[in-house]
RODO-2510 file (C-alpha; in nm, 4 decimals, decimal comma):
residues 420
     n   res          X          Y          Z
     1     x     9,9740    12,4151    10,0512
     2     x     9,6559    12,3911     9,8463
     3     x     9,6740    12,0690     9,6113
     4     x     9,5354    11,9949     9,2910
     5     x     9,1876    11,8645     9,2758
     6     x     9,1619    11,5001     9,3075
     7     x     9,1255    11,4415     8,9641
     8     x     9,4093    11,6396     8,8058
     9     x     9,6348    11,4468     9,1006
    10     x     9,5118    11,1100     9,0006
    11     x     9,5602    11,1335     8,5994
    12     x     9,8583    11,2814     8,6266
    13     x    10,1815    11,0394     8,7468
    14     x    10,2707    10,7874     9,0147
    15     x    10,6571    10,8656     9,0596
    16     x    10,8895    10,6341     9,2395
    17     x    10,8647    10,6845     9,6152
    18     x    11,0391    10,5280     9,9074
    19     x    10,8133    10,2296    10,0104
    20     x    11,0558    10,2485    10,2461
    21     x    11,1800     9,9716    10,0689
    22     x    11,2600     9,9019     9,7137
    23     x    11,3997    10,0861     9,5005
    24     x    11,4970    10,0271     9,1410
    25     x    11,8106    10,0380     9,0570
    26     x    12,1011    10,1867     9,3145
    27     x    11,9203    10,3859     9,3472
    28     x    11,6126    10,4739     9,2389
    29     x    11,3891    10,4698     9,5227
    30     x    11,0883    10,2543     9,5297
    31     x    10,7751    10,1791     9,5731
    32     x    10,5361    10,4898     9,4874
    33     x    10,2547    10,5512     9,3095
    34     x    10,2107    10,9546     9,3401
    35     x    10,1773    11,2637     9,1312
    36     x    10,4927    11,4721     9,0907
    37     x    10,5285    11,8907     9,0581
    38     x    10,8776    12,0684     9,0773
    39     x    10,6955    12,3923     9,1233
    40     x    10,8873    12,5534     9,4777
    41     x    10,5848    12,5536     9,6585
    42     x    10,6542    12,9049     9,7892
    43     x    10,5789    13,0223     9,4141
    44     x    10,2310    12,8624     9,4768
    45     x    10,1260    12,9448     9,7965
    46     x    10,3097    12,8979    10,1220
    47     x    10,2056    13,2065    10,3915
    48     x    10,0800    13,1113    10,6770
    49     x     9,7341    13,0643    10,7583
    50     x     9,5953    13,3005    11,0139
    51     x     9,4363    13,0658    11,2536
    52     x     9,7606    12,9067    11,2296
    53     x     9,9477    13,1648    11,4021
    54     x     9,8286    13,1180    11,7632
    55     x     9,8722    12,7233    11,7053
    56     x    10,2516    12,8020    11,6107
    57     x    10,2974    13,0093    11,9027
    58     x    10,4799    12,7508    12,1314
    59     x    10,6881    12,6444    11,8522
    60     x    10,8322    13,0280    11,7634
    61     x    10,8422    13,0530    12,1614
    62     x    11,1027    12,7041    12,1555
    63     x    11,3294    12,8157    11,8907
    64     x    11,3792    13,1697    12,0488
    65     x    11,4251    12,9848    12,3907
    66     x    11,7106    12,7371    12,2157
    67     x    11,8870    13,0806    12,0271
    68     x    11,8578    13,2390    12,3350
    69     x    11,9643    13,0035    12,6039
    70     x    12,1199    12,6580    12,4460
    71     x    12,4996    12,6207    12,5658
    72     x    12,6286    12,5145    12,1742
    73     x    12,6283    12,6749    11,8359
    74     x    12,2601    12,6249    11,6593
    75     x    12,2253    12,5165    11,2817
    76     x    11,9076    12,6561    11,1527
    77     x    11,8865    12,4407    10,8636
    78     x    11,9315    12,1309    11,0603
    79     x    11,6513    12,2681    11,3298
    80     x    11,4211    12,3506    11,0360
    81     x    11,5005    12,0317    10,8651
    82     x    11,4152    11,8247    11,1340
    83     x    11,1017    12,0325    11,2377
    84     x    11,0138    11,9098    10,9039
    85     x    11,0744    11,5476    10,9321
    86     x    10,9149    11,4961    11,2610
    87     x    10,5878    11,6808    11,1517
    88     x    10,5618    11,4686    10,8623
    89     x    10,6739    11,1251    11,0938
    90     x    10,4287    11,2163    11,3318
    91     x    10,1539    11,1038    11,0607
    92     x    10,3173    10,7071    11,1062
    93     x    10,3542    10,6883    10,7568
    94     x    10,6122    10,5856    10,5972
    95     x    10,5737    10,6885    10,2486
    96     x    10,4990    11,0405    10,3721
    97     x    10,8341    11,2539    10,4205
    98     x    11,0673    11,5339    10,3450
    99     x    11,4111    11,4941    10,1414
   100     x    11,6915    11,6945    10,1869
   101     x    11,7605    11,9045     9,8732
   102     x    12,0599    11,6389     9,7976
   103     x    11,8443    11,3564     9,8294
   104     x    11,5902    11,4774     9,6457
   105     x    11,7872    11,5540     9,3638
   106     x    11,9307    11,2187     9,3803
   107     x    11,6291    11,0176     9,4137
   108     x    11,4589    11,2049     9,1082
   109     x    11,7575    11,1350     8,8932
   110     x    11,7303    10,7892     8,8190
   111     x    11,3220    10,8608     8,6269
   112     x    11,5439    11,0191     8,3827
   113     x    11,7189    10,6781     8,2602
   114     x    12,0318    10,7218     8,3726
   115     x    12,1988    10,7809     8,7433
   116     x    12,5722    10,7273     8,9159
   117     x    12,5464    10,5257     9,1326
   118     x    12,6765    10,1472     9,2119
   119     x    12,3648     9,9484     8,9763
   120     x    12,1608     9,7409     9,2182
   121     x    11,7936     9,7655     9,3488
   122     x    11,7259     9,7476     9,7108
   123     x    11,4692     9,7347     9,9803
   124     x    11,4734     9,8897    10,3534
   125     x    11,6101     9,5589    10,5651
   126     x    11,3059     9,6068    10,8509
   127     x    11,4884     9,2886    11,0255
   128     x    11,7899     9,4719    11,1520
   129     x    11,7750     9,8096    10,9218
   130     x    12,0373     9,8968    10,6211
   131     x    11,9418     9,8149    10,2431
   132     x    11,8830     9,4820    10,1592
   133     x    12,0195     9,4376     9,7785
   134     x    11,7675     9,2485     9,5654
   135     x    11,9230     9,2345     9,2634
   136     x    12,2350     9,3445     9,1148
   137     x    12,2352     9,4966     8,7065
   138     x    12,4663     9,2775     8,5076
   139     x    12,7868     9,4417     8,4128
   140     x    12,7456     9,6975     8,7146
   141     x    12,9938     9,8152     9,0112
   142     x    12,8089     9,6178     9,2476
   143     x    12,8417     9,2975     9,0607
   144     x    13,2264     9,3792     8,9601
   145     x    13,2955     9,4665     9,3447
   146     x    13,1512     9,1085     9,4254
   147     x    12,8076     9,1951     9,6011
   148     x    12,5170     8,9576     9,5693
   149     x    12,1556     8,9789     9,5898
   150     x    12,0663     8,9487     9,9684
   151     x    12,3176     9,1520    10,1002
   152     x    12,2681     9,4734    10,3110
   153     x    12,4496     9,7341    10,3305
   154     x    12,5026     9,7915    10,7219
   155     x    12,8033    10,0253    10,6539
   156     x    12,8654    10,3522    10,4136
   157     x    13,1921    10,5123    10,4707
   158     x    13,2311    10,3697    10,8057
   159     x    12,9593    10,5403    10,8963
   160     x    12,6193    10,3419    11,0703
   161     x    12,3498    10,3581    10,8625
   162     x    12,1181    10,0792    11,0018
   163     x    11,8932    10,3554    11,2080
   164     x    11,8448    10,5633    10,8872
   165     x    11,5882    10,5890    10,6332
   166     x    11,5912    10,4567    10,2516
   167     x    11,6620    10,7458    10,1025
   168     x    11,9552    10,8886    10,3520
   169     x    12,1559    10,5646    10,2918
   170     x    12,0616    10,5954     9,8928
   171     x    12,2159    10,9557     9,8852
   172     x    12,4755    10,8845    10,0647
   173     x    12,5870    10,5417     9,8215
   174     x    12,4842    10,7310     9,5236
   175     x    12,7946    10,9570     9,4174
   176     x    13,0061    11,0612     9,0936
   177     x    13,0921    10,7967     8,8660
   178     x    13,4552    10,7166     8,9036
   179     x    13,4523    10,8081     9,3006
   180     x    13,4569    10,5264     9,5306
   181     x    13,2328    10,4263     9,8357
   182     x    13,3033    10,1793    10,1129
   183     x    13,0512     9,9721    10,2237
   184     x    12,9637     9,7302    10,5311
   185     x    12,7901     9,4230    10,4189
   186     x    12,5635     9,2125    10,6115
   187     x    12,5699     8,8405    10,4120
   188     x    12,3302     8,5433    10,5131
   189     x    12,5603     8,2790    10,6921
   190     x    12,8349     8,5454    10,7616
   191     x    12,8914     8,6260    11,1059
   192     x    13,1190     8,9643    11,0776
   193     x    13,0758     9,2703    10,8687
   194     x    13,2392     9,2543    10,5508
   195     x    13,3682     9,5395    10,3671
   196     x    13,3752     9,6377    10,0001
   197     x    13,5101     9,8859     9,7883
   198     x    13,2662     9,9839     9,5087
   199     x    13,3792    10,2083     9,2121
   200     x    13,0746    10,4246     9,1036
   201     x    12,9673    10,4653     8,7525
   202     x    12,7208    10,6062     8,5467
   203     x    12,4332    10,3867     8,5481
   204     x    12,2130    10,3818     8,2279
   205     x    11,8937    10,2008     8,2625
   206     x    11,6414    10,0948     7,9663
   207     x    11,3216    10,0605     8,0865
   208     x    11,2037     9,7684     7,8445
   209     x    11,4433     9,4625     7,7318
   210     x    11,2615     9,1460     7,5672
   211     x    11,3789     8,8488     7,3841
   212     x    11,2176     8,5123     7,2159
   213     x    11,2667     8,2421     7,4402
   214     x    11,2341     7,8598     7,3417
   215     x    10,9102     7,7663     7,1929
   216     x    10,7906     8,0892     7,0625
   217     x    10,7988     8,2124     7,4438
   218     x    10,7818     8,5867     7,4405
   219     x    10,9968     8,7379     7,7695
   220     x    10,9255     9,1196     7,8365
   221     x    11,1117     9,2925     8,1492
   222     x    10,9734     9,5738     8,2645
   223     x    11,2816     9,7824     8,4977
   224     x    11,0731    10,0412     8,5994
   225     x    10,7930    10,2710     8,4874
   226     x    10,8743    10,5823     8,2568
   227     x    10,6670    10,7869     8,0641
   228     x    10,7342    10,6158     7,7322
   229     x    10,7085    10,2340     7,9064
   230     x    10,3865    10,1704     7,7649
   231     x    10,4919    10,2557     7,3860
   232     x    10,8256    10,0216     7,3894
   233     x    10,6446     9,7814     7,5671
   234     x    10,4143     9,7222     7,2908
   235     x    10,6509     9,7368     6,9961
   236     x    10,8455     9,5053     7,2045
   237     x    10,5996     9,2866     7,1911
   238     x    10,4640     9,3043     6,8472
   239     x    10,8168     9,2584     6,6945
   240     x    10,8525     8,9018     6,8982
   241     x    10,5018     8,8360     6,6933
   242     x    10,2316     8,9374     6,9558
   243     x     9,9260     8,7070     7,0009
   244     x    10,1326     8,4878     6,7379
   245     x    10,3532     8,4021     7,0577
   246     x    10,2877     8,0834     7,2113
   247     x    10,3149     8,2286     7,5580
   248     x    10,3937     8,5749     7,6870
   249     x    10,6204     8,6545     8,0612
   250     x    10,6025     9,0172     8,1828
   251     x    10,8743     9,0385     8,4579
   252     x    10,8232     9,3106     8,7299
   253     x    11,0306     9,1421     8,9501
   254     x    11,2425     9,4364     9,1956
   255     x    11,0411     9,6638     9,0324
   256     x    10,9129     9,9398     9,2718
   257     x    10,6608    10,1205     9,0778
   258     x    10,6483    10,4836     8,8588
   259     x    10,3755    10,6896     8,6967
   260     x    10,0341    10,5668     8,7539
   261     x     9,9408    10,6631     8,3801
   262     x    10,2153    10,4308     8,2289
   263     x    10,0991    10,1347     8,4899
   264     x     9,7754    10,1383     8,3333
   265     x     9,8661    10,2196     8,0076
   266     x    10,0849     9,8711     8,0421
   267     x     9,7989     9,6756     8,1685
   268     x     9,5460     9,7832     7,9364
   269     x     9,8346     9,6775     7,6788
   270     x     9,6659     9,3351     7,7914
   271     x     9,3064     9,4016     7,8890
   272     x     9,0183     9,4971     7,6375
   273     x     8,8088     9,6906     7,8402
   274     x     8,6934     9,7261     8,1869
   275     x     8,8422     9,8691     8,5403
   276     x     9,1945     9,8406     8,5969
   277     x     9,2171    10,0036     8,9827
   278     x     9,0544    10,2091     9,2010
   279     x     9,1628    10,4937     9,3676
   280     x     8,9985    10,6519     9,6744
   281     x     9,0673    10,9044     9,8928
   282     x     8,8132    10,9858    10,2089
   283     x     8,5642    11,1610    10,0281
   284     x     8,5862    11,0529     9,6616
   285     x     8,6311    10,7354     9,4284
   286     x     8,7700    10,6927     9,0873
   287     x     8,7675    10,3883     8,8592
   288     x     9,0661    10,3672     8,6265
   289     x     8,9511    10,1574     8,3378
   290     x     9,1767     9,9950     8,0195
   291     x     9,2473    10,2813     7,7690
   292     x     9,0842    10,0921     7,5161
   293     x     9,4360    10,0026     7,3350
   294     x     9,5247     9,6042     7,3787
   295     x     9,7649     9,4394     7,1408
   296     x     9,7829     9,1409     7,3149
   297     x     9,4575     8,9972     7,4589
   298     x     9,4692     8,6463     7,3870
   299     x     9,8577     8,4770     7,4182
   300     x     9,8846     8,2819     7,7076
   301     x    10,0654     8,4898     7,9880
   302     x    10,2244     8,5085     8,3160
   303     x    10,3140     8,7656     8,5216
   304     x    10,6418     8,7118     8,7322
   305     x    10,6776     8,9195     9,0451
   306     x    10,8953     8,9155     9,3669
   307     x    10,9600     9,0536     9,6811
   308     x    11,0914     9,3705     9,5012
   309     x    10,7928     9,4060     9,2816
   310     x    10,5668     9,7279     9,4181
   311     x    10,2953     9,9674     9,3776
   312     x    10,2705    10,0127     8,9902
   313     x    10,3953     9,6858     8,9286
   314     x    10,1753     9,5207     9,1981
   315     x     9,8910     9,7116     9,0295
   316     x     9,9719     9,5885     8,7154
   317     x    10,0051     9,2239     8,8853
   318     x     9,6905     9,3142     9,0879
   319     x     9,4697     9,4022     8,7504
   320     x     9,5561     9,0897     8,5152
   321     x     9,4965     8,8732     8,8244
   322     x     9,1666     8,9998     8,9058
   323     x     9,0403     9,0251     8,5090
   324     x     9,1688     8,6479     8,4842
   325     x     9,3980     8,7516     8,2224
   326     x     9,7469     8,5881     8,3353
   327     x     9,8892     8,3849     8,6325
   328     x    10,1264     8,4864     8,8487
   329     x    10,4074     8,3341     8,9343
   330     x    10,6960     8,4347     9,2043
   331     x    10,6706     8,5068     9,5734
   332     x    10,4368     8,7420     9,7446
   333     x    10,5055     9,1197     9,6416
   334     x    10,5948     9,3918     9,8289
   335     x    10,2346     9,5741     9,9591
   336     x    10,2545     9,9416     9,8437
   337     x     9,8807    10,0196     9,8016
   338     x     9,9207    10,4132     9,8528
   339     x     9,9516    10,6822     9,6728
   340     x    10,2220    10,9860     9,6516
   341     x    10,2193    11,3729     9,5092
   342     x    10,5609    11,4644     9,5795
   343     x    10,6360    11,8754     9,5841
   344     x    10,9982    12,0546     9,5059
   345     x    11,0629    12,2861     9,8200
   346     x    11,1767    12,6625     9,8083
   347     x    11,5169    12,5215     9,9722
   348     x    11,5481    12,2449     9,6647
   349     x    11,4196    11,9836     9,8921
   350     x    11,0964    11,8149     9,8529
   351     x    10,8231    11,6479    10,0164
   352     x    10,6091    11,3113     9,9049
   353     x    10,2376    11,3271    10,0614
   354     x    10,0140    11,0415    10,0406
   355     x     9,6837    11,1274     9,9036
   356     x     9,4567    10,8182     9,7960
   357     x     9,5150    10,4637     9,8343
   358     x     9,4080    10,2213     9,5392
   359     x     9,2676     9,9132     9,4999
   360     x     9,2733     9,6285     9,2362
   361     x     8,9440     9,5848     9,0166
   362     x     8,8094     9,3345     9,2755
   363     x     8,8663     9,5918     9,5582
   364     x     9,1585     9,4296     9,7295
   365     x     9,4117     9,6509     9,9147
   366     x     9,7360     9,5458     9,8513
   367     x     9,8758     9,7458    10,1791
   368     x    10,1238     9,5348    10,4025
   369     x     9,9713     9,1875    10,2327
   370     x    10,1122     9,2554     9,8624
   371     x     9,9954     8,9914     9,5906
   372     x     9,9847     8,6635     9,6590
   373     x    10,1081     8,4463     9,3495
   374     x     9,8839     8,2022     9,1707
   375     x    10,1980     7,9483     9,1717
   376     x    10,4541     8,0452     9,3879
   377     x    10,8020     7,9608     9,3302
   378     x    11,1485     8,1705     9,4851
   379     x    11,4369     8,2485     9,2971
   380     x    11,7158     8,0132     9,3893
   381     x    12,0469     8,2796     9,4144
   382     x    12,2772     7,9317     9,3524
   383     x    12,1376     7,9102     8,9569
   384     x    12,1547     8,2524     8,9677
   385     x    12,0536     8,4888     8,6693
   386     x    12,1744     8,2562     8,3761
   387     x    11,9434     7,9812     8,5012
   388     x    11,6557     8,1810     8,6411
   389     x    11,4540     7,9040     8,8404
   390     x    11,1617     8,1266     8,8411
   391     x    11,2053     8,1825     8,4733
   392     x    11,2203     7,8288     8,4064
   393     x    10,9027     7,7408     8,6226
   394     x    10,7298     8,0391     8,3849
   395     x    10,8316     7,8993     8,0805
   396     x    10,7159     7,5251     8,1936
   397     x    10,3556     7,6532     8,2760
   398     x    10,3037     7,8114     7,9085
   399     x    10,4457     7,5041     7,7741
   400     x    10,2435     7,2550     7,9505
   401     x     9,9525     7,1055     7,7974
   402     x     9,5930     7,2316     7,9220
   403     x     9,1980     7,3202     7,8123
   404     x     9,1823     7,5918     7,6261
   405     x     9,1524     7,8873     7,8365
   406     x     8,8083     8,1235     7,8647
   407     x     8,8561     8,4670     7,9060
   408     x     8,7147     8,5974     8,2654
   409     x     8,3745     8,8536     8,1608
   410     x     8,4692     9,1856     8,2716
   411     x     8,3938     9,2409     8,6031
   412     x     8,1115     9,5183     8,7154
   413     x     8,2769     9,8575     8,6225
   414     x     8,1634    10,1585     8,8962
   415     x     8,0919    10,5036     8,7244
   416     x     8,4041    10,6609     8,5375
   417     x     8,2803    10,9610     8,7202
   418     x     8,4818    11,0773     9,0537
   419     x     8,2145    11,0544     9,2942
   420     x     8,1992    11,3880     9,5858
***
């Protein structure tokens, strides 16, 4: 399939992938920054090469073999489907694979805002396999059924899922509000399985919430990264008073990432001018810089991330930690430093490709390493949600008293121009 130039790619989106990891919200799968096109690729262009043919030859020659000689009934979806999956496997990477048409549809519902499903983000458990849970939406199924962040969900109908991938186990817990889905729970300190019934429901998600904490504290959560982020971000932000705010938190915690454009449209939100990331690919190099937009350039801030924060949000993290322009608080992030076109399919599946990895202004890879905090502090699941210890240790460092802070000088900005 012939993409489109790097360029056009790059500008264009980062949508939520499979990190084979996090997800945002049960279940948006995470972790992807990528470029998105529900064109059916077979309107583009998907005949076969010619000096493909000979190349293909053995692989014609093995499924007329199976039809002709293999004892049981064949499914030709399932042989194509998998013919699929293990070219793309073969590549050993993990943010490179083909969706069913069901999971595809499923795992593109959630950008809309809204999704049924059981309201929970989660992460691919690489201990043992199954979903880890990471955190659980107030007022949600999960939380009403009685599951708690650092669960995983072993179990899905009675059914093993431990030895599948993210998105299998998402489809398959996603479902019709007001149907119900049984699920085997892995808990810290519990020895057997434990089982829960969960009641789907529709699932709406806002993408922005905020509220004035104590001492003029601004607190902005960011739940993942639609178009329109950016813009209620920032009237978020000038409604709580903007650079009149003592301090300013930006929470991407269990936040897996979205469109590239709104990641740096939120950072530049922050930075005057300068790079933002880099994106390369083998043969080319492109410097994102700050759009040239900031509201908010001079309120003390911190950034609070997690193990569920990834790709756009660890870019976001990445950028104001490199420009000196907040401090990070949390635990190390995720490491999702790639980045994703994902194609519809003639069948109504789909297919996410990595095509450039990016880099943070200072040209760190955040691949498998993530970000390390500046002050690093866990979330302590007794306190819970109402008394966020990571929250509290936020609010503490904006309060305390120190010099006055100097902005960082821009760091050397490379050519705006892709480079061939």
């Amino acid at each position: 399939m012939r993409r489109a130039p790097f360029t056009q790619v790059t500008r264009s989106l980062i949508t939520l992938s499979a990190l084979g990891a996090l997800l945002i919200t049960l279940f948006v799968a995470g972790y992807t920054l990528g470029a998105s096109d529900r064109t059916p690729v077979s309107a583009q262009n998907a005949e076969q090469p010619e000096e493909t043919e000979t190349l293909f030859e053995p692989f014609w020659e093995t499924w007329a073999l199976l039809h002709e000689n293999y004892v049981d009934p064949l499914d030709d979806e399932a042989l194509m489907e998998a013919a699929l999956r293990g070219m793309l496997s073969s590549l050993g990477d993990e943010n490179t694979d083909y969706m069913d048409p069901e999971t595809f549809a499923r795992v593109n519902e959630s950008m809309g805002g809204s999704y049924e499903g059981i309201g929970a983000t989660v992460r691919l458990n690489e201990a043992f396999g199954g979903l880890e849970l990471v955190s659980i939406m107030a007022g949600s199924p999960a939380e009403a059924a009685g599951l708690r962040p650092g669960d995983t969900i072993v179990e899905v109908d009675g059914e093993d899922v431990t030895r599948q991938g993210q998105n299998e186990i998402i489809a398959q817990v996603r479902g019709p509000a007001g149907t119900v889905v049984r699920l085997g729970i892995r808990r810290s300190g519990t020895a057997e399985i434990l089982r829960f019934d969960v009641t789907r429901d529709r699932i709406k998600i806002s993408s922005v919430t905020s509220e004035v904490l104590d001492g003029n504290i601004g607190y902005v959560r960011l739940n993942q990264f639609e178009f329109s982020t950016g813009q209620a971000m920032r009237e978020a932000i000038e409604a709580m008073g903007g650079d009149a705010l003592n301090g300013l938190i930006l929470d991407v915690r269990a936040n897996p990432g979205g469109y590239l454009t709104t990641a740096i449209d939120v950072a530049s939100a922050f930075i005057e001018s300068g790079p933002v990331v880099i994106e390369r690919a083998p043969d080319r190099e492109y410097v994102h810089e700050a759009l040239g937009n900031a509201i908010a350039t001079h309120v003390p801030m911190v950034v609070l991330v997690d193990e569920g924060s990834a790709s756009a949000s660890e870019l976001i993290a990445g950028a104001l930690q490199d420009r000196g322009r907040a401090t990070i608080i949390g635990m190390p992030t995720f490491g999702k430093g790639s980045v994703q076109v994902w194609r519809e399919l003639s069948n109504g599946g789909g297919v996410r490709i990595t095509i450039s990895r990016w880099y943070t202004p200072d040209g760190r890879s955040v691949s498998d390493v993530g970000i390390t905090p500046d002050v690093e502090v866990a979330f302590d699941p007794v306190r819970g949600l109402e008394d966020d210890s990571q929250i509290e240790a936020a609010v503490d460092f904006l309060t305390e008293p120190r010099a006055p802070r100097v902005d960082a000088p821009a760091a050397p900005v490379p050519s705006a121009t892709p480079v061939s």
